[in-house]
N, C-alpha and C positions, 0 to 999 in steps of 0.2 A: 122722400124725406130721409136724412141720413142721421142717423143714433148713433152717437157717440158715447159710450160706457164707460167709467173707469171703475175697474174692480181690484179687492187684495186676492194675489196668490200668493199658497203656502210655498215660501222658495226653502227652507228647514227647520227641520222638528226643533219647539223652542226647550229651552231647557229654565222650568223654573218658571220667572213672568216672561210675559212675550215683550220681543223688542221689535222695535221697525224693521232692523236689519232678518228678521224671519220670516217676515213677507217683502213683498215686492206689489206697490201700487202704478197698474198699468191701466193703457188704454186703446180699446178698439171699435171698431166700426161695426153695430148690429149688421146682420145681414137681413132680406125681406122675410118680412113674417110669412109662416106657411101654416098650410090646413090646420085645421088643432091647435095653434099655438095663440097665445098672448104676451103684450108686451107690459108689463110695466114700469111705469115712473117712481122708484124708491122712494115713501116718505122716512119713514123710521124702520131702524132696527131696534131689533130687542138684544141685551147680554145678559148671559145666564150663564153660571158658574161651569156645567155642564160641556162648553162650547173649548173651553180650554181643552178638556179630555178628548175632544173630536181632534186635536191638531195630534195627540202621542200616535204611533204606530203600533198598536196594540188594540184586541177586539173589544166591541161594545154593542151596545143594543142599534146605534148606526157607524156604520164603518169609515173607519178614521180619514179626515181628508187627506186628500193624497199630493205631491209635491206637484207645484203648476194649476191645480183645482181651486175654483172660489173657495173663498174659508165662507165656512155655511154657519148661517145666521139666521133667526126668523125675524120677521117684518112686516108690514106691510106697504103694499104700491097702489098705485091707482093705475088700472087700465086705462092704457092711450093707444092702444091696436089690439084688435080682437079677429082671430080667425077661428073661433072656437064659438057656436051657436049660446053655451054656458055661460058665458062674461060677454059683457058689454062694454063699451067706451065710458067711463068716470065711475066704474063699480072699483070702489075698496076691498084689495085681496090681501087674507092674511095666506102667510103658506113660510118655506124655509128661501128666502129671497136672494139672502148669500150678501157681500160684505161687497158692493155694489151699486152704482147709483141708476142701473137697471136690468129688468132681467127679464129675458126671452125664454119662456118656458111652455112645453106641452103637459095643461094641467093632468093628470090621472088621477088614481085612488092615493099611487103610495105617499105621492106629493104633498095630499093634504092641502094642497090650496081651497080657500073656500071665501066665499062673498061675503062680507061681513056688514051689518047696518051702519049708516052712515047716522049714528043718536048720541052716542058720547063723541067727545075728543080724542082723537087715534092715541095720546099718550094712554088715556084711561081702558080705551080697549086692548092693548098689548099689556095691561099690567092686571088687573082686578078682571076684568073681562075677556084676558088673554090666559095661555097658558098656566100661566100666575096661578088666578084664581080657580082654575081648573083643577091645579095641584091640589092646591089646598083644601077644595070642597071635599073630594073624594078622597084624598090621603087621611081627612079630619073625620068626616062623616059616615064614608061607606067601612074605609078599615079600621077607623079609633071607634067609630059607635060611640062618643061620648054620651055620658048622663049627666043630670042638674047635679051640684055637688062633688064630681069629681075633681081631682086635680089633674090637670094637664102643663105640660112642662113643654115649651117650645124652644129649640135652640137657634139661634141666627133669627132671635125674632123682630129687629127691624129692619128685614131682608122681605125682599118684593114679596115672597111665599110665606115668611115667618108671620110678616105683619097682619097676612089676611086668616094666619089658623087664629092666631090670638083673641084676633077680633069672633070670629066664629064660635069659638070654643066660649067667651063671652055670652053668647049671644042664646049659647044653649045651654046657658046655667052654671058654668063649670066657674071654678076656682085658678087660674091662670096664671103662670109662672113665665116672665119669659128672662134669656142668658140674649146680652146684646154688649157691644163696644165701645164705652164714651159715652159723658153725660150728658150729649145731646139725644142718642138714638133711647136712652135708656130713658129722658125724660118725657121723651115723646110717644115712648110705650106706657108711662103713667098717665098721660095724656087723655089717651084713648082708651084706657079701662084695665089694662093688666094691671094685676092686683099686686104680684111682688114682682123686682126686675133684679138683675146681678149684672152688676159690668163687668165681665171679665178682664179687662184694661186696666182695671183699677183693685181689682179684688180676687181673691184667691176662690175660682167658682170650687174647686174641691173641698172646702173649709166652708163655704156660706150655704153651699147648697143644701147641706143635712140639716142646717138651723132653719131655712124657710119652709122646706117641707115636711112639717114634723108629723102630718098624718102620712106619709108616702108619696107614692107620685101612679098614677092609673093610666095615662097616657103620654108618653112621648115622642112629640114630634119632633125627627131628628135630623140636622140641616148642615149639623157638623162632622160628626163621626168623631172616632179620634179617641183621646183621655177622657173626656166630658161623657161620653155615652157607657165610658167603663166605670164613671162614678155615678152615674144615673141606675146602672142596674143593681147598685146596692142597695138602690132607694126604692125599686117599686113594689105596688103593691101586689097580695096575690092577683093573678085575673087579669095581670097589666097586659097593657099594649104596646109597642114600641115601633113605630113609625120611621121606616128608613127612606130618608126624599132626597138625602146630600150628604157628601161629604169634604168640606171647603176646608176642614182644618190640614189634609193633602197637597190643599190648594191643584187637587186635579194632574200634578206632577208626576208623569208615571217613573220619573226617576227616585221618588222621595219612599222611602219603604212608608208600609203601614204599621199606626200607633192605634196598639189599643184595639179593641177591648178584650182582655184576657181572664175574662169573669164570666161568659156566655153558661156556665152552670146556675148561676141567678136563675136563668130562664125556665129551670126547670126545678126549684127549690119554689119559686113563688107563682110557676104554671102560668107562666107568661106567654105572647105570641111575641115574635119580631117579624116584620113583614117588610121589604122594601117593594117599591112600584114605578112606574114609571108613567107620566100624563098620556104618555101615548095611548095608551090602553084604554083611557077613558072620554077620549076626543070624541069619537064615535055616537058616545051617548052625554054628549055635554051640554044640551037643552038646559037639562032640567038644571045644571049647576049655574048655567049663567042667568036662565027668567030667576032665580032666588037671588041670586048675587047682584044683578040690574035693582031688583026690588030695595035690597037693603042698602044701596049705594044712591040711589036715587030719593030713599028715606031721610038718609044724613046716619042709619048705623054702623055703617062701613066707611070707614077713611082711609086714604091713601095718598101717597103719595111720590113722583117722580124724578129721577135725577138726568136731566136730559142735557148731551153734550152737544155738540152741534160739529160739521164737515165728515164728508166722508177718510180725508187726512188722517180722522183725529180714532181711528175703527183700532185700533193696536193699542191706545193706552186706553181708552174708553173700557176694553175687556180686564185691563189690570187694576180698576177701580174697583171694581169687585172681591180683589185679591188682598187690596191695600187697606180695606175697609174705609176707600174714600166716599162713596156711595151713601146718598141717602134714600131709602126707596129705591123704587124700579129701576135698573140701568138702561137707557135708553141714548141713541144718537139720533138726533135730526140730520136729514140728508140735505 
């Protein structure tokens, strides 16, 4: 049986948002599967803000794609050849898939490929059940520690990450503040229970933000970086926490200097921590985040929701939707 793939390579480093002309969508002929390896058939990709910083030439916690390399994406496929005793023929694999409508891989540890239940809808698993929500549990619960009655302050909160702290942070009693774009994302965070929202689109967050927090702010999850996180540290409380998950307001651009925050003395006037983290680190022990997160999404406490594009064509502006703030909920492509 002959496999025909077509994937994006990086043909150069983009500058700013990515254009087609920075990749190049080619096509080749698998070759036979051997010992250890599986094949999969691409259903969706995931985009995440993150995936931009993978294209600059410069270090990170994974090393930047390199010119001629699939541009690396995570996903999920469904095995349609297995030479590996581990996967079977129609098991759903999440792992990093790549910008591709399949992919021939030897699973290992670093890969992270893993078997995922076939109980939700693959959008719901790549989003609330994915990564996503993985973020979120652990960035919210293991390093924010919220209590009932705190305020927590989320930024980019009708962002795949943003929307599941909110809801969380709800859920364990807190007082909920979320900064979002437009008065659709911002109504839809009233929707679902955030108690104050600011659209930055439309409003000066440096000006509204000290009026809605008038006792402080105790935790903030932070999705932008930027000016926003250097007015937030005027605002918190002793004891606060500060949560570093992202920073979009760069837009990921390793050409654009960094803005902000030139107040990190806050941190230590009101004995604050700031912590950034990365999901990777807590993939390992992600049981216990997603049986709670199944629970409360299967309840009806947790809502979510997906922005799904469709062709493999369409992988270059799909990523800039994230940038543009066309997006609503999770970025996802159907293959």
């Amino acid at each position: 049986m002959t496999i025909e793939n077509r994937k994006w390579i990086l043909k150069e480093r983009p500058m700013g948002l990515v254009k087609d002309s920075d990749f190049e969508l080619v096509t080749e002929v698998l070759p036979k599967i051997n010992e250890g390896e599986i094949l999969l058939e691409n259903l969706y990709l995931s985009f995440d803000p993150t995936q931009r910083g993978w294209l600059n030439d410069v270090p990170g916690y994974l090393p930047p794609v390199q010119i001629g390399e699939v541009i690396r994406s995570g996903g999920i496929g469904k095995v349609i050849d297995s030479n590996n005793p581990e996967y079977k023929t129609g098991d759903l694999t999440f792992g990093l898939i790549g910008w591709q409508t399949h992919c021939l891989t030897k699973p290992n540890a670093d890969d992270r490929f893993r078997v995922v239940p076939d109980l939700l809808p693959i959008p719901t698993m790549l989003n609330v059940m994915g990564s996503t929500g993985i973020t979120a549990y652990y960035g919210l619960i293991e390093l924010g520690k919220p209590k009932s009655g705190e305020t927590v302050l989320v930024s980019g909160a009708a962002g795949a990450t943003g929307s599941v702290v909110v809801q969380i942070a709800k859920l364990k009693g807190c007082n909920v503040i979320g900064i979002a774009g437009g008065k659709e994302k911002c109504d839809w965070l009233k929707d679902i229970g955030v108690d104050d929202v600011i659209d930055y689109k439309n409003s000066d967050v440096h000006k509204e933000l000290p009026k809605v927090v008038e006792n402080g702010i105790d935790i903030y999850f932070d999705n932008v970086g930027g000016k926003i996180l250097e007015t937030v540290l005027e605002l918190i409380n002793i004891n606060a926490r500060v949560l570093l998950c992202g920073g979009i307001s760069s837009g990921y651009d390793a050409t654009r200097p960094a803005d902000g925050p030139n107040n990190l003395f806050s941190l230590i006037i009101k004995r604050a921590t700031m912590q950034g983290f990365l999901v990777l680190d807590y993939l390992p022990k992600s049981e216990k985040a997603l049986e709670e997160i199944a629970t409360w999404v299967m309840e009806g406490k947790l809502q979510h929701r997906e922005d799904i594009q469709t062709g493999i064509e369409n992988c270059p502006q799909t990523l800039n939707r994230l940038f543009t703030g066309e997006n609503k909920g999770k970025q996802l492509l159907k293959i």
